[in-house]
Rosetta silent file (secondary structure, phi, psi, omega in degrees, C-alpha in Angstrom):
SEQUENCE: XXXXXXXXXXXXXXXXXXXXXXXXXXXXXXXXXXXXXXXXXXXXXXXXXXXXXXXXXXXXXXXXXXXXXXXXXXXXXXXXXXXXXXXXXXXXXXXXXXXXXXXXXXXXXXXXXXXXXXXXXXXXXXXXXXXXXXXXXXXXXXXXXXXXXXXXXXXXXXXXXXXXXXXXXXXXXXXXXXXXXXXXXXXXXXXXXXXXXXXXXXXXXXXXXXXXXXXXXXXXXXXXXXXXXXXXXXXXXXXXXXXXXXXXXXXXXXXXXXXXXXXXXXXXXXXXXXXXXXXXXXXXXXXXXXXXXXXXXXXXX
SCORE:     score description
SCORE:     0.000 S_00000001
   1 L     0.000  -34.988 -177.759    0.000    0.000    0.000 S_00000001
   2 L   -93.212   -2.368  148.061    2.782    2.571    0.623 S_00000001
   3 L   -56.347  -64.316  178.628    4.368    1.433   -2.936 S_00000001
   4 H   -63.370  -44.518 -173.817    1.187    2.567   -4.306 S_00000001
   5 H   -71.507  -27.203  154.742    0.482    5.792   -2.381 S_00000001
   6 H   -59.776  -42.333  173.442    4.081    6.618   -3.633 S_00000001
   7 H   -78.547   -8.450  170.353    3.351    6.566   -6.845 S_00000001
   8 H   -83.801  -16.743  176.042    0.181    7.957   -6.691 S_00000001
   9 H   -72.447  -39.046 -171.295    1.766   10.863   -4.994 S_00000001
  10 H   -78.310  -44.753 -173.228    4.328   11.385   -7.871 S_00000001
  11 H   -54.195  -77.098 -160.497    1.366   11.163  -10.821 S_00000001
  12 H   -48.606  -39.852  173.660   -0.629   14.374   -8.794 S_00000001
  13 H   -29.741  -73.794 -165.078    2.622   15.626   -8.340 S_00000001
  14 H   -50.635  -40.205  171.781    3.678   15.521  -11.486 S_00000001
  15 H   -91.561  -18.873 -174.307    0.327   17.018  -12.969 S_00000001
  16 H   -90.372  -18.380  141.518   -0.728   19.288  -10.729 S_00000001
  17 L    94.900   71.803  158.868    3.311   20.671  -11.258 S_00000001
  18 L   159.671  149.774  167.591    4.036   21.436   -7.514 S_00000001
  19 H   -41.666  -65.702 -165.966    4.274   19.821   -3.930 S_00000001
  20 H   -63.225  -75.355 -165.492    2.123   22.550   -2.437 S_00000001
  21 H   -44.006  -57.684 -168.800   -0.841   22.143   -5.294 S_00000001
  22 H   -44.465  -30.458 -148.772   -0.615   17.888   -4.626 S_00000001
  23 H   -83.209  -54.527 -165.401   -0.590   18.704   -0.539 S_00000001
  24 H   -68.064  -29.981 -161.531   -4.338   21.119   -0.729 S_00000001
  25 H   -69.710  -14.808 -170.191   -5.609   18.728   -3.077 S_00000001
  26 H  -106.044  -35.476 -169.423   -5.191   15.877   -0.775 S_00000001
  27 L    98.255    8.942  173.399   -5.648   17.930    2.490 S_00000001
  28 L  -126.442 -179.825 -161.919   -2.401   17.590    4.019 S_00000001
  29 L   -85.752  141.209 -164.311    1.012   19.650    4.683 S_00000001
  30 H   -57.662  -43.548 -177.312    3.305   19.378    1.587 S_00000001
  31 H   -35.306  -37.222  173.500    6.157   17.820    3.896 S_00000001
  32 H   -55.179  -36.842  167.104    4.035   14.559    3.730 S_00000001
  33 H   -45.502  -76.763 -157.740    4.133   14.739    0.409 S_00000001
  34 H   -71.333    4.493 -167.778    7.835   15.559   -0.233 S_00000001
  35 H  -103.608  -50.695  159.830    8.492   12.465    2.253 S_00000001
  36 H   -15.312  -69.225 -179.220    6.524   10.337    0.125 S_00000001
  37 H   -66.690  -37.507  154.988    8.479   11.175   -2.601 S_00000001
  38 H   -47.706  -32.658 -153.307   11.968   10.748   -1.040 S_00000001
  39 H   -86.048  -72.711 -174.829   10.530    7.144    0.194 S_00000001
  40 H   -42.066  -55.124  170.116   10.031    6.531   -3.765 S_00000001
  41 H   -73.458  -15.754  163.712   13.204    7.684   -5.234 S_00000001
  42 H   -28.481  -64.236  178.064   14.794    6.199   -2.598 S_00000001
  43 H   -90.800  -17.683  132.650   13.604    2.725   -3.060 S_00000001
  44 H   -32.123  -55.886 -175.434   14.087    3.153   -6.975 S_00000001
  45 L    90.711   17.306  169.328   17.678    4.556   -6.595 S_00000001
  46 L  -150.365  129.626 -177.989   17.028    7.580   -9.028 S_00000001
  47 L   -30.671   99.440 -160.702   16.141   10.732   -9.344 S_00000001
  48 L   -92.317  -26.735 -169.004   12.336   11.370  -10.394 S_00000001
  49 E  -139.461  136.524  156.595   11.972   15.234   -9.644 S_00000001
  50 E  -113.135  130.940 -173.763   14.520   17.874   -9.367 S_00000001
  51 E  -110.268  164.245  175.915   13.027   20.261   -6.793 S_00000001
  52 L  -147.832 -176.804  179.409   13.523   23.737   -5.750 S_00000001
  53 L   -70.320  -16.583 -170.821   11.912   26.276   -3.798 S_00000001
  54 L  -132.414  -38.361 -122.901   10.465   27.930   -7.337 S_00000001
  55 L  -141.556  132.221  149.851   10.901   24.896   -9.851 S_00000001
  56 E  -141.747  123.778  164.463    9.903   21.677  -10.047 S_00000001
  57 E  -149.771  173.508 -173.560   10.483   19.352  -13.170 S_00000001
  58 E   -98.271  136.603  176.006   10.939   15.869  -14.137 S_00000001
  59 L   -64.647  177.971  161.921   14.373   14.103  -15.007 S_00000001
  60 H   -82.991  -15.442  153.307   14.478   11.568  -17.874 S_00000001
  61 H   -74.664   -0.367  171.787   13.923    8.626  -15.712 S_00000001
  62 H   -84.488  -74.213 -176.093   10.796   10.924  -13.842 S_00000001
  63 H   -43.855  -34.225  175.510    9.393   11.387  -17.304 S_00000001
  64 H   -78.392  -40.718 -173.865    9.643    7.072  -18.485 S_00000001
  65 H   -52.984  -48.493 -171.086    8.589    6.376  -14.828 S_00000001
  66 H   -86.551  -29.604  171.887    5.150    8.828  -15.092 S_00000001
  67 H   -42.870  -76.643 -170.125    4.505    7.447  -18.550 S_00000001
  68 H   -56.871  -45.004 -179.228    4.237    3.805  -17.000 S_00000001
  69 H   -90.825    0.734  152.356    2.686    4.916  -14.155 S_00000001
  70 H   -55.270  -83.650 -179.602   -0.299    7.072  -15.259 S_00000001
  71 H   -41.519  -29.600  151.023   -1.299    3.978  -17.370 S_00000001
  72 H   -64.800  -12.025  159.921   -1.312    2.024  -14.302 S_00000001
  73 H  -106.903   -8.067  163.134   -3.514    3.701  -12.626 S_00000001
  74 H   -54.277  -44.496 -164.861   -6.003    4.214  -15.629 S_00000001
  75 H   -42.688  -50.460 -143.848   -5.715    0.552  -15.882 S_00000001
  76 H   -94.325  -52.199 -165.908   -6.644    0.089  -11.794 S_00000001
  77 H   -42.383  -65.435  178.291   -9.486    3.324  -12.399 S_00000001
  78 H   -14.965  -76.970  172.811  -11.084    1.273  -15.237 S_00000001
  79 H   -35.232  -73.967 -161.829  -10.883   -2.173  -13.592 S_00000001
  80 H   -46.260  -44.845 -156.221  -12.470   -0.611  -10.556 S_00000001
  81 H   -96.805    3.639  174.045  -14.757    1.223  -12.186 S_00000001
  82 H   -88.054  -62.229  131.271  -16.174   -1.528  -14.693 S_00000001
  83 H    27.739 -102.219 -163.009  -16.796   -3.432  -11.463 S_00000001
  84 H   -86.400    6.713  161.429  -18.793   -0.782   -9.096 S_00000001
  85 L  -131.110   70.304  147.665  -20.750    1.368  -12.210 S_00000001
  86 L   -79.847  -23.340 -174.516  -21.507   -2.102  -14.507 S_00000001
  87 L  -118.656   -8.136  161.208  -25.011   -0.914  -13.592 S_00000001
  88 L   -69.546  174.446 -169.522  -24.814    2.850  -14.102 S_00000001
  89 L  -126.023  132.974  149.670  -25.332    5.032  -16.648 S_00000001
  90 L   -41.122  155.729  177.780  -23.233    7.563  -17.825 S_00000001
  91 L   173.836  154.914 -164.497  -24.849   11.119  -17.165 S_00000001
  92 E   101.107  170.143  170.179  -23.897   14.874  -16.992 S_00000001
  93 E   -88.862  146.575 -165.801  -22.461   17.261  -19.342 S_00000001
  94 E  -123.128  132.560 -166.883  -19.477   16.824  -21.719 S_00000001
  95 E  -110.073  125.016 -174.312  -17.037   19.634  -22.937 S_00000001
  96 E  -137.490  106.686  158.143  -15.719   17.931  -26.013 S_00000001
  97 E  -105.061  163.338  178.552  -12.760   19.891  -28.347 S_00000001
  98 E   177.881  147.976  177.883  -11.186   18.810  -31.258 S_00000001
  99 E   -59.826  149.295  178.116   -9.541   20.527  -34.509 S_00000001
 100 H   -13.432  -98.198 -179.720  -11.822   22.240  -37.127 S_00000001
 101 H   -49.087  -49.000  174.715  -11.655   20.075  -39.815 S_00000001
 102 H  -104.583   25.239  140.547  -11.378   17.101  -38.538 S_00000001
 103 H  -105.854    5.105 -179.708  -14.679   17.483  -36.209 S_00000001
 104 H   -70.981  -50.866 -136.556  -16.476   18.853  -38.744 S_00000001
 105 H  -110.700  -30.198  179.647  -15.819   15.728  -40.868 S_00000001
 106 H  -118.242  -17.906 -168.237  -15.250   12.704  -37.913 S_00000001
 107 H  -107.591  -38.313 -173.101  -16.206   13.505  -34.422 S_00000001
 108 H   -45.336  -58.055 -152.694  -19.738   15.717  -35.189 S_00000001
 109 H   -45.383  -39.743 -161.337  -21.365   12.824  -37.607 S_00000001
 110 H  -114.992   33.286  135.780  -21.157   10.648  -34.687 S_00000001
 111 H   -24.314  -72.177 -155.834  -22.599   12.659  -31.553 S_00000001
 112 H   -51.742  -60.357 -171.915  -25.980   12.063  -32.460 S_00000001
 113 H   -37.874  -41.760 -178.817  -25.271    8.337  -32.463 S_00000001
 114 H   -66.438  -91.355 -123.186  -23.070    8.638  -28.556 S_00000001
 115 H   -58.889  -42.295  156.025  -25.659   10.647  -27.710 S_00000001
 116 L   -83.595   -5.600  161.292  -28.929    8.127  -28.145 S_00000001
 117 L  -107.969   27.066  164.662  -27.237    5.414  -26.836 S_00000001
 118 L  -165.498   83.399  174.547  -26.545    7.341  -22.989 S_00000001
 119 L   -69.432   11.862  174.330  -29.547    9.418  -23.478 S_00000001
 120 L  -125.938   29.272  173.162  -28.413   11.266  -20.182 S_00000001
 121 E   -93.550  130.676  147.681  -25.481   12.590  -21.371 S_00000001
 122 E  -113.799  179.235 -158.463  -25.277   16.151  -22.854 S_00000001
 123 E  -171.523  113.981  165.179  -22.350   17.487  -24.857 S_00000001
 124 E   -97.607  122.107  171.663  -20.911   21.003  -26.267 S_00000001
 125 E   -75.818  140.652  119.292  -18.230   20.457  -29.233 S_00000001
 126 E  -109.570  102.961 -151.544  -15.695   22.928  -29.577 S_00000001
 127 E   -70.746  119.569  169.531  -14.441   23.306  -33.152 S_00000001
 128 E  -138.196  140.925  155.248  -10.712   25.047  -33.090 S_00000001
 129 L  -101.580   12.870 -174.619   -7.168   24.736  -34.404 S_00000001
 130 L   -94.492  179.936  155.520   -5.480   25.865  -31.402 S_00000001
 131 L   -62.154  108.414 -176.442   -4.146   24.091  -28.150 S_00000001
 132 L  -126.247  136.167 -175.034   -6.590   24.601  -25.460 S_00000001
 133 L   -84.529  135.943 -160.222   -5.982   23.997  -22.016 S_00000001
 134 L   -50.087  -71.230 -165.631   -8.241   21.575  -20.421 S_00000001
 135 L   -81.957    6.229  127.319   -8.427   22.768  -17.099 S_00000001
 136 L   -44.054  -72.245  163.040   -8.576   25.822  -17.936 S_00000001
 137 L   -81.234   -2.178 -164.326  -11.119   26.102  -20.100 S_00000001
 138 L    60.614   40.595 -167.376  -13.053   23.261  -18.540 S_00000001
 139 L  -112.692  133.289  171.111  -12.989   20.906  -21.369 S_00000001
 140 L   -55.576  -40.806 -177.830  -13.292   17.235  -20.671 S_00000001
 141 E  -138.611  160.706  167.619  -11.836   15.393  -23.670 S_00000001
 142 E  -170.201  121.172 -170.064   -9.849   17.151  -26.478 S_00000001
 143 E   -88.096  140.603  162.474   -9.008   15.180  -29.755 S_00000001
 144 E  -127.119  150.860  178.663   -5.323   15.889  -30.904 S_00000001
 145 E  -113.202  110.071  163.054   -3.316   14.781  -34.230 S_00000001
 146 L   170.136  161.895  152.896    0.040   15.209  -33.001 S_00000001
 147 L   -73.858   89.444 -141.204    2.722   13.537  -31.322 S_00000001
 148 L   -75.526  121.037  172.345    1.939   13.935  -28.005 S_00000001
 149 L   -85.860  -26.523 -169.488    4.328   15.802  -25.166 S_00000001
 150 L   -70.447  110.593 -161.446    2.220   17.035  -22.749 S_00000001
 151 L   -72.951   -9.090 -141.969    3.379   14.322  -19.839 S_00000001
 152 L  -110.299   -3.625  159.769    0.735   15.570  -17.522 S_00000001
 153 E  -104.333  143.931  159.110   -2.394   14.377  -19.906 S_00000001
 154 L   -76.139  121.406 -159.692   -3.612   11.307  -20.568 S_00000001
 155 L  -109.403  131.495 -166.760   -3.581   10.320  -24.022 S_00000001
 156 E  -128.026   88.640  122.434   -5.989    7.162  -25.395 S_00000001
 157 E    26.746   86.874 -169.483   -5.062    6.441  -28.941 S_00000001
 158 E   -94.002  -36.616 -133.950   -8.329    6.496  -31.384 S_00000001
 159 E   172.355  124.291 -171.900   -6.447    5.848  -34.829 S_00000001
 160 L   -70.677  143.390 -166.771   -3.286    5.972  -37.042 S_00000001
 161 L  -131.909  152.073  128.048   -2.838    9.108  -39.097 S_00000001
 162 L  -150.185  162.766 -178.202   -0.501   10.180  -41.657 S_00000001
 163 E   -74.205  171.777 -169.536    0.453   13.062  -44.078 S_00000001
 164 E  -161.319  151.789 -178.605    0.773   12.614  -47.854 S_00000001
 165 E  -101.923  130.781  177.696    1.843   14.887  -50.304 S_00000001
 166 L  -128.501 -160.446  175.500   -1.434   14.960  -53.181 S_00000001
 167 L   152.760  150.467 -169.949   -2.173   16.752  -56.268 S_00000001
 168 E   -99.978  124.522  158.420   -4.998   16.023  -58.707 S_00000001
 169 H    14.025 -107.351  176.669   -4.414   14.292  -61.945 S_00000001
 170 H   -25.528  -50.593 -163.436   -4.597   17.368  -64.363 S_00000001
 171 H   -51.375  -45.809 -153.640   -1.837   18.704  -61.964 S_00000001
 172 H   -64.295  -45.319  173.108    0.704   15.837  -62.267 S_00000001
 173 H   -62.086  -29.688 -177.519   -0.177   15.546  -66.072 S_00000001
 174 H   -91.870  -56.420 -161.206    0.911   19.393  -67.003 S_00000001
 175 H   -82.930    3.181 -150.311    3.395   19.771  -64.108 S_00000001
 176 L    28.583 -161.598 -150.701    4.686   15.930  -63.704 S_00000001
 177 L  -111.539  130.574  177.673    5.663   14.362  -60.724 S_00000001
 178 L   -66.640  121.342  171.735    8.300   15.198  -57.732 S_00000001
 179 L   -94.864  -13.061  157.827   10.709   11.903  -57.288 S_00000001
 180 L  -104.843  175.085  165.615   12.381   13.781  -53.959 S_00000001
 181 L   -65.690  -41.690  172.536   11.561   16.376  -51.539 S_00000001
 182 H   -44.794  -48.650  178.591   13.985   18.352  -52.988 S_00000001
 183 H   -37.385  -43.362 -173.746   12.112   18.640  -56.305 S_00000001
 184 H   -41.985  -21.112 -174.578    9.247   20.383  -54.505 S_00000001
 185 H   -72.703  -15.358  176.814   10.833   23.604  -55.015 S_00000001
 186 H   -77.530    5.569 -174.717   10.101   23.088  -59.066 S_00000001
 187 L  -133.694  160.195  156.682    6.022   22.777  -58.075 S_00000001
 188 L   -64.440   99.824  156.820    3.227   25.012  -56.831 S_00000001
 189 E   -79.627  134.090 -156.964    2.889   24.039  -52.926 S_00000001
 190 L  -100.858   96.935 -160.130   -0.276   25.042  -51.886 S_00000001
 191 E   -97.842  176.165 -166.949    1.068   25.708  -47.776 S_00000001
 192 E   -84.156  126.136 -144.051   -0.575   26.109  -44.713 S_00000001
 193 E  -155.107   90.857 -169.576   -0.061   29.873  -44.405 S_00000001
 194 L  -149.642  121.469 -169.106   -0.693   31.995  -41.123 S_00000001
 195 L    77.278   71.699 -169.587    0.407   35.172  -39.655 S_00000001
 196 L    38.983   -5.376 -160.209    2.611   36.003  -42.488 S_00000001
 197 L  -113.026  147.276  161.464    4.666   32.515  -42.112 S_00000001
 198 E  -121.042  144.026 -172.925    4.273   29.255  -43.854 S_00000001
 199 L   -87.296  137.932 -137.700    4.666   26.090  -42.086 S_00000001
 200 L   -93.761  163.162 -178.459    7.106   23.938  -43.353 S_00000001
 201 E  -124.578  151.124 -167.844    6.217   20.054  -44.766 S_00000001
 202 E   -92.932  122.734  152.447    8.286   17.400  -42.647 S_00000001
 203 E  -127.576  176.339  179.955    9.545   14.113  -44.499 S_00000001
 204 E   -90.526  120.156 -178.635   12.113   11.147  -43.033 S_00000001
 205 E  -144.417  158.439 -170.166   15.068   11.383  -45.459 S_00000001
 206 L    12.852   45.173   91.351   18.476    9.028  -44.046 S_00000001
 207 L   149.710   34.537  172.456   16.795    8.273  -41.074 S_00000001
 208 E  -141.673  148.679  179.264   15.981   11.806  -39.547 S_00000001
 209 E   -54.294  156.283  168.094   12.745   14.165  -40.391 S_00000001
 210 E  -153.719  141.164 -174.560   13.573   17.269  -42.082 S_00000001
 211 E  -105.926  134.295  166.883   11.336   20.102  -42.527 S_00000001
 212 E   -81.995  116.290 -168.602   10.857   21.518  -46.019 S_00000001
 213 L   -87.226  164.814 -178.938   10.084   25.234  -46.933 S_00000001
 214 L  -151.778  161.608  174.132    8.142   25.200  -49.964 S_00000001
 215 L  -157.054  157.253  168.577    6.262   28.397  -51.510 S_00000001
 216 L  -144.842 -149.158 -171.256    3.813   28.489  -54.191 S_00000001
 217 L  -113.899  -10.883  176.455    1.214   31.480  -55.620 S_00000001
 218 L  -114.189  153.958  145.064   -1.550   30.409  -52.956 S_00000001
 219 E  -140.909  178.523  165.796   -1.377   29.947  -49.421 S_00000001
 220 E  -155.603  141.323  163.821   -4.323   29.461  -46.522 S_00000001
 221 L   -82.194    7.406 -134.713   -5.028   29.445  -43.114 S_00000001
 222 L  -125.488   90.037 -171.362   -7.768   27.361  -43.635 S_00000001
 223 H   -65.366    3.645 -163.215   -6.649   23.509  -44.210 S_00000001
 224 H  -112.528  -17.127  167.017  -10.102   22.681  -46.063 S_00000001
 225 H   -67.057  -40.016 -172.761   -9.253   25.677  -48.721 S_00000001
 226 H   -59.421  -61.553  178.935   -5.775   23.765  -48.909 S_00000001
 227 H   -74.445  -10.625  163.544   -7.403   20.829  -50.126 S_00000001
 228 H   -67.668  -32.792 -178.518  -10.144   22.504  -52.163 S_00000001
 229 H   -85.821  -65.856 -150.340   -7.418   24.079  -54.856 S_00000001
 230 H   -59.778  -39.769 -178.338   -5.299   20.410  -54.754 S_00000001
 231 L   -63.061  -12.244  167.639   -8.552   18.632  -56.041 S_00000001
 232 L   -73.550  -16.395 -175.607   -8.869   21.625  -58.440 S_00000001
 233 L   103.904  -21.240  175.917   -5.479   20.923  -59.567 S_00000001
 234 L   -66.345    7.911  151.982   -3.774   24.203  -58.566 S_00000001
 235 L   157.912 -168.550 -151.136   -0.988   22.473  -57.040 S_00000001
 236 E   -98.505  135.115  172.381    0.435   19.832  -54.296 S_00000001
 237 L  -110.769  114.072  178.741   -0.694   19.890  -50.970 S_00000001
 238 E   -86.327  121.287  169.311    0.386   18.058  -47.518 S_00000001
 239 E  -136.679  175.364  156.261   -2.713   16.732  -45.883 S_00000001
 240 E   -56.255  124.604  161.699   -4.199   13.902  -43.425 S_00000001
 241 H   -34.944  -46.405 -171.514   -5.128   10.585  -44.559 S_00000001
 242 H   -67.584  -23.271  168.877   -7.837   11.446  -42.557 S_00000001
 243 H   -77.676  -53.439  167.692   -9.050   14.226  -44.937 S_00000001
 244 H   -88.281   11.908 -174.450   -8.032   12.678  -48.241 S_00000001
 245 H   -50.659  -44.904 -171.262   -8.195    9.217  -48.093 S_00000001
 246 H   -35.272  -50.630 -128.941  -11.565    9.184  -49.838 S_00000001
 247 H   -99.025    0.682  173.210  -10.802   11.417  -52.370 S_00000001
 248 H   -83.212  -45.902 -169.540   -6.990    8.912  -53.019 S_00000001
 249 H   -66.294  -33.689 -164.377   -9.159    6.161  -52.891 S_00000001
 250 H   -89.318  -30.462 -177.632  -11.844    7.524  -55.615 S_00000001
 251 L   108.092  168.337   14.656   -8.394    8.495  -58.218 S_00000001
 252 L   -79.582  -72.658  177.008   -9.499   12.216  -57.578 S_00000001
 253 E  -122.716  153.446 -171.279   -6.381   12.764  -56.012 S_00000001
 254 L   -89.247  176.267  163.827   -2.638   10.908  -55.988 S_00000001
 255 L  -119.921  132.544  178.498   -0.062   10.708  -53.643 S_00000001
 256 E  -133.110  150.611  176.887    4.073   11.388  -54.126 S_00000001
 257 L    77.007   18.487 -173.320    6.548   10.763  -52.183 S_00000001
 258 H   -51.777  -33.192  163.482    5.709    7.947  -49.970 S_00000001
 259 H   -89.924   30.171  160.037    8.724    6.880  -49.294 S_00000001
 260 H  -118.424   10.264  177.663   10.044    9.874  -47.803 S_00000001
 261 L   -44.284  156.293  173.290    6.814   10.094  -45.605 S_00000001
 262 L   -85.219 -152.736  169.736    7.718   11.273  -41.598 S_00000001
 263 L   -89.504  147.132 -178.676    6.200    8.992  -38.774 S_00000001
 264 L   -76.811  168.814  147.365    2.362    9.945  -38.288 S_00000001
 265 L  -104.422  106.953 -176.936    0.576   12.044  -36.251 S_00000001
 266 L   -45.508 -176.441 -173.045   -1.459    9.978  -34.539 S_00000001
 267 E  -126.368  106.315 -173.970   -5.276   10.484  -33.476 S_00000001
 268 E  -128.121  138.085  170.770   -5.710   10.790  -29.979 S_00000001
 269 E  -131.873  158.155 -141.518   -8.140   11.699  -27.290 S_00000001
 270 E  -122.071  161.788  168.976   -6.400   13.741  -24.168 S_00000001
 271 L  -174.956  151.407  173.112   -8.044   14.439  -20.652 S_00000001
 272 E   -54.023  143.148  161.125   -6.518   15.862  -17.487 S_00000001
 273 L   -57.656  156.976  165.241   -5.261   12.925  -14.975 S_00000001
 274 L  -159.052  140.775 -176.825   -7.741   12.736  -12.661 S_00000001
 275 L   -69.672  -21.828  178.337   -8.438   10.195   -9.653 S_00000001
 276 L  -124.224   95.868  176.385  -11.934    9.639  -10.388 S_00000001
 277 L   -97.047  148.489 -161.825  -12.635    9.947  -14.199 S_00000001
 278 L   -94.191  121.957  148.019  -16.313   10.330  -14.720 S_00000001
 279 L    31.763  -45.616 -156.340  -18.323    7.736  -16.304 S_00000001
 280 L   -97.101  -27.845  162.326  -19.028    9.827  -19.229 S_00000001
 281 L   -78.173  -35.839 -168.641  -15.546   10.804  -20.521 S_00000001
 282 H   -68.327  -68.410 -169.855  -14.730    7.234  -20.041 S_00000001
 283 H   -75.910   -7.649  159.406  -17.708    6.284  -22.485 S_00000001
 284 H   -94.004   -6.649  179.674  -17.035    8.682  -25.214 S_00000001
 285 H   -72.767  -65.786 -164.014  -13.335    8.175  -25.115 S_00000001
 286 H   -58.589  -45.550 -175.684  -14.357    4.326  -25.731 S_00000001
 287 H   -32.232  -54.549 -177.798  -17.462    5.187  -28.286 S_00000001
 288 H   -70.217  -45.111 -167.913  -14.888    7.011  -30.492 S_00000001
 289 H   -72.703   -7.409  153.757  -12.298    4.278  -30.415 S_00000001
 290 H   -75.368  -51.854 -172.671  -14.732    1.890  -31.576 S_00000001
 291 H   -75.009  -62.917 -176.505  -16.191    3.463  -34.113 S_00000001
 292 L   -27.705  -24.048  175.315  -12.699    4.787  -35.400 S_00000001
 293 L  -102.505   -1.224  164.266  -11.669    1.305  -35.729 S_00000001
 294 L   -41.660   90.156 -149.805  -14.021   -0.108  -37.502 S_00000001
 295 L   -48.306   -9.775  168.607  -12.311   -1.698  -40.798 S_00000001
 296 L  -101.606   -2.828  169.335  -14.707    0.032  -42.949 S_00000001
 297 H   -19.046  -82.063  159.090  -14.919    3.456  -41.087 S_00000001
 298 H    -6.029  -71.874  167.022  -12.168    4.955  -43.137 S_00000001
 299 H   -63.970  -45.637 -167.649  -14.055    4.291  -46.772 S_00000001
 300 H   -56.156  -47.712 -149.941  -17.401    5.539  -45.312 S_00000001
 301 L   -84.759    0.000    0.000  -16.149    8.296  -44.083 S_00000001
């Protein structure tokens, strides 16, 4: 038991990012805490936190240590809580974010669907492209595409993603085809374009990512304008599988350069640790991860 209350001590640490914050949340004087934690690196032998009077952060054996240990206690919430609410119902309201584009096109369609099977659930979407802080803003789940850094959320894996370089037919036929990354500077790139800057397209070349500037005669902030000119043909675009598969799959548009693709950025849905996650985040976290895996999802959608 005092194995576990160490480590349970280091997760709230670790998210709540201070000693002090872990000590009110629990109700007791942070020395209990900080003893806690001493008992744990102790009987480890390594250094999980370097603390100061202003500072606290995690070494690289704090950070692989809170990885492994988050997921053990979802694992133990889960268990517990399939157990003592097998006869409840989900119920309450749900703050649900997730980028523009892809809730417009994967997380809206299926609300209605969550939403009649735990008819006592309610639920506000909030469509963005920025980074929004949970607990801040009060949002319950928040789908991310990215490789995920933040150690102090939990991250539940819905789906594999990756980018592809596309262009429509007509393009490929007048302008032909890129066989490297380099080439791109010879095409119209249609980039992601915001605040005067363009964001750069990443591929894996001799076994490390590199990011590529590219310019073309268009740019957008708007990733669904990006993909409206490549199916028009004005020039090559880096998007998500999840936005073009469809339109790769129908021959509307190709893909170059696949074998200089980067690693993806996965499809994930994030929530604050928390010791008691409520019934309701729990069932739309799983709802999406069902339907997202479905082997025919993909094509429908």
């Amino acid at each position: 038991m005092d194995q576990f209350k160490q480590i349970s001590t280091f997760v709230d640490v670790a998210s709540r990012g201070s000693l002090s914050a872990a000590a009110r949340a629990e109700g007791i004087a942070p020395a209990v805490i900080g003893r806690r934690l001493d008992a744990l690196e102790e009987r480890l032998g390594v250094k999980l936190l370097q603390r100061t009077t202003r500072k606290l952060a995690l070494t690289n054996e704090g950070i692989a240590f809170l990885d492994h240990c988050q997921r053990i206690l979802l694992d133990l919430e889960n268990a517990e809580a399939e157990v003592s609410e097998r006869s409840a119902r989900p119920s309450g309201h749900l703050s649900i974010s997730a980028p523009a584009g892809f809730g417009r096109q994967h997380v809206a369609p299926l609300i209605p669907s969550f939403l009649a099977e735990y008819r006592d659930v309610t639920l506000t979407l909030n469509l963005n492209d920025r980074v929004v802080d949970l607990i801040g803003e009060g949002i319950d789940v928040a789908i991310r595409i990215a490789d995920l850094s933040d150690s102090s959320l939990v991250g539940v894996k819905l789906a594999d993603n990756r980018r592809v370089v596309v262009g429509a037919p007509a393009y490929f036929k007048k302008h032909g085809r890129p066989a490297t990354p380099d080439e791109l500077s010879r095409h119209n790139c249609l980039a992601f374009s915001s605040a005067g800057s363009q964001r750069g397209w990443t591929f894996r070349q001799n076994g490390k990512n590199v990011i590529m500037k590219v310019s073309g005669s268009m740019g957008c902030n708007d990733g669904a304008v990006l993909h409206d000119w490549s199916l028009a043909g004005k020039g090559l675009a880096w998007r998500s599988m999840w936005e073009v598969g469809t339109e790769i799959e129908s021959g509307q548009l190709e893909t170059v350069l696949d074998e200089f693709a980067a690693p993806g950025n996965d499809i994930y849905a994030v929530f604050a640790q928390r010791q008691h996650l409520p019934l309701r985040i729990r069932a739309f976290v799983d709802f999406l991860r069902r339907a997202l895996a479905q082997p025919d999802y993909w094509r429908k959608a």
